[in-house]
C-alpha positions, 0 to 999 in steps of 0.5 A: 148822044141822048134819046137815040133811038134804035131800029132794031126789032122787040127783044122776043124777035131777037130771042126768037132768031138766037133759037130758031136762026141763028146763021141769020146773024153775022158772026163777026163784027164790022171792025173799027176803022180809021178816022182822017183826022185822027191816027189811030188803032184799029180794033183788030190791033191786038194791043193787050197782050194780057187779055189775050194770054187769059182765057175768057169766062165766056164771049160776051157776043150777041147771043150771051148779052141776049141770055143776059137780058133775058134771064132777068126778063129786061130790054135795054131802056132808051131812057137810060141810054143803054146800048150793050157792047157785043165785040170783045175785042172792043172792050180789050182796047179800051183796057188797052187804052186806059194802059191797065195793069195788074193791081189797077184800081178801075172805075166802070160807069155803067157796066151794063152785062158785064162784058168790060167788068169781064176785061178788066177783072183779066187784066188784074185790075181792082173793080168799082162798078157803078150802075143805075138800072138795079136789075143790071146791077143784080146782074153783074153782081151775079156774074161776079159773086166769086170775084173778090176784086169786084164790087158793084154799086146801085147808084146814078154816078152823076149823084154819087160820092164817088171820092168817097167810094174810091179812097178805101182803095187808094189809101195806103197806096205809093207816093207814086202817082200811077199806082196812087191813083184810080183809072176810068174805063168805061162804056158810058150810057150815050146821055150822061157823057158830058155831065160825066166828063164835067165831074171826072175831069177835075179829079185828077188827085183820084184818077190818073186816065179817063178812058170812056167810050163816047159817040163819034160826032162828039168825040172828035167835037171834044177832042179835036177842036178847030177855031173859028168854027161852030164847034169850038165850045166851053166844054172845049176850054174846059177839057183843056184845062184839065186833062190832055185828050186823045182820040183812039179809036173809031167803034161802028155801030153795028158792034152795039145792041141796040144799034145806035144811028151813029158811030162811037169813039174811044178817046182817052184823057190823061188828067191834069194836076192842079199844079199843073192846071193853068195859072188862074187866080179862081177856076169859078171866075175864069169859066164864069168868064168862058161861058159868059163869052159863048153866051153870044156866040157871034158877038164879040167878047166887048159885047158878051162880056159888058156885063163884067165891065164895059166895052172900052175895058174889055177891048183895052184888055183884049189889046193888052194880051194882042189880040184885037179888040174885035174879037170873038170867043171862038177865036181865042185859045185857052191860053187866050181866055186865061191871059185874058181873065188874068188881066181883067181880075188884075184890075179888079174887074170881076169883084163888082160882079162878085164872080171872084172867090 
């Protein structure tokens, strides 16, 4: 959800409301409701008892996240898509979500005000904050100077070594792949979701659950994919291949500031093993092959796919796994695709192109 704009007036004319008029804001926000696609929570649900049963260090409301940004003289910057998470009762879903326990050790990608580091650090969790913007890292860092189980690092997460950053915590830890693992929750900035996604998915060796908070459209793109229709993507393919998703939970708007002009999501993904991924001979050949395929999207695969082998060998191989030599790449499953790559590198199809590892 990149360079999403806001309607929402300069940060003077909010301050100017929080001293002068404040009974001109709602006091509650819009809960989060039911999607028809998705059975889900709702944000009303209180579903994490622990974060409930401790006391919060203070309400990260509107009138807080506007203190926050003011004592360091900011204004959220559309440029690294930041849009601040006012409802508390969010932020305990997506902890809810992630199943976070005590002694937890937990990724945040952009913390922003802190409100969901806040969360977290009630839940007992371990906390690695991420975050680009050095003033809101400043920040954060303040907030949680006397918190031993934080640690907040300046850094853009799509250039950072972050399996450098995590072993130091996970070292040591129990054969047992939910305690030995790291956990993902994080209220991502709207503008780096996919590039974020590409790079967490695949290490499931680190990280056990991916819970992040997405923009709605998105979500149910990614999550809920249907054949045969202009949604069905590479990323699709990839999402599949490593990790189960989930779509949670529906986020309203209104429960952001800036305001976004559209709905957010929480979706969950429960990362896939390598022994668990499924049976390719070189995972750069097969999704060299996926995103050759959607190259056209239109075009059937005899046509996409020439440039690896001729029509006649790709629709032999289409036969060979029964689908017909017709076909187009939204109509394949994952399955399909890796059937399919299995029988095209079984006749070497690929080394001519020098695609196979």
């Amino acid at each position: 959800m990149s360079n999403l704009a806001h309607t929402s007036p300069p940060l003077s004319s909010f301050i100017y409301i929080t001293e002068h008029n404040i009974s001109s804001f709602p006091s509650q926000y819009n809960t989060c409701t039911r999607t028809k696609t998705c059975p889900i929570v709702r944000a009303t649900d209180k579903t994490n008892s622990k974060a409930e049963a401790k006391p919060r260090n203070q309400e990260d409301d509107y009138h807080a996240t506007l203190k926050a940004l003011n004592s360091k003289g900011r204004t959220p910057r559309k440029s690294l898509g930041q849009h601040y998470m006012l409802n508390s009762s969010i932020n305990e879903q997506l902890v809810a979500a992630a199943n976070v326990n005590e002694g937890d050790v937990v990724l945040e990608i952009g913390p922003g005000t802190g409100s969901l580091t806040n969360v977290l650090v009630e839940s007992g969790a371990t906390v690695l904050a991420i975050e680009k913007d050095p003033y809101m890292a400043e920040l954060v860092r303040e907030r949680f100077a006397g918190v031993d189980n934080v640690k907040v690092l300046q850094e853009d997460f799509t250039r950072c070594h972050v399996r450098s950053h995590l072993l130091p915590y996970l070292e040591g830890n129990s054969l047992d792949r939910s305690t030995r693992c790291a956990k993902v929750v994080s209220n991502l900035p709207f503008n780096i979701s996919t590039d974020v996604i590409k790079l967490l998915l695949p290490m499931g060796d680190i990280f056990s659950e991916v819970v992040l908070l997405l923009q709605e459209e998105a979500a149910l793109r990614l999550v809920d994919p249907s054949l045969r229709t202009s949604e069905y993507r590479p990323i699709n393919i990839f999402i599949n291949f490593y990790s189960d998703p989930e779509y949670k939970l529906n986020v309203p708007r209104t429960n952001f500031f800036p305001q976004p002009k559209v709905d957010a999501a929480i979706v969950a993904f429960r990362l896939k093993q390598a022994v668990d991924y499924p049976a390719v001979s070189s995972t750069k050949s097969f999704f060299s092959m996926v995103n050759s395929a959607f190259n056209g999207k239109r075009k059937m695969l005899r046509k996409s796919l020439q440039h690896i082998c001729s029509s006649s060998e790709i629709e032999e191989a289409l036969r060979n796994i029964n689908l017909l030599a017709t076909s187009r790449p939204e109509e394949l499953t994952l399955e399909d695709f890796v059937n399919l790559h299995g029988v095209i590198v079984k006749n070497s199809m690929f080394v001519h192109d020098g695609l196979e590892d």
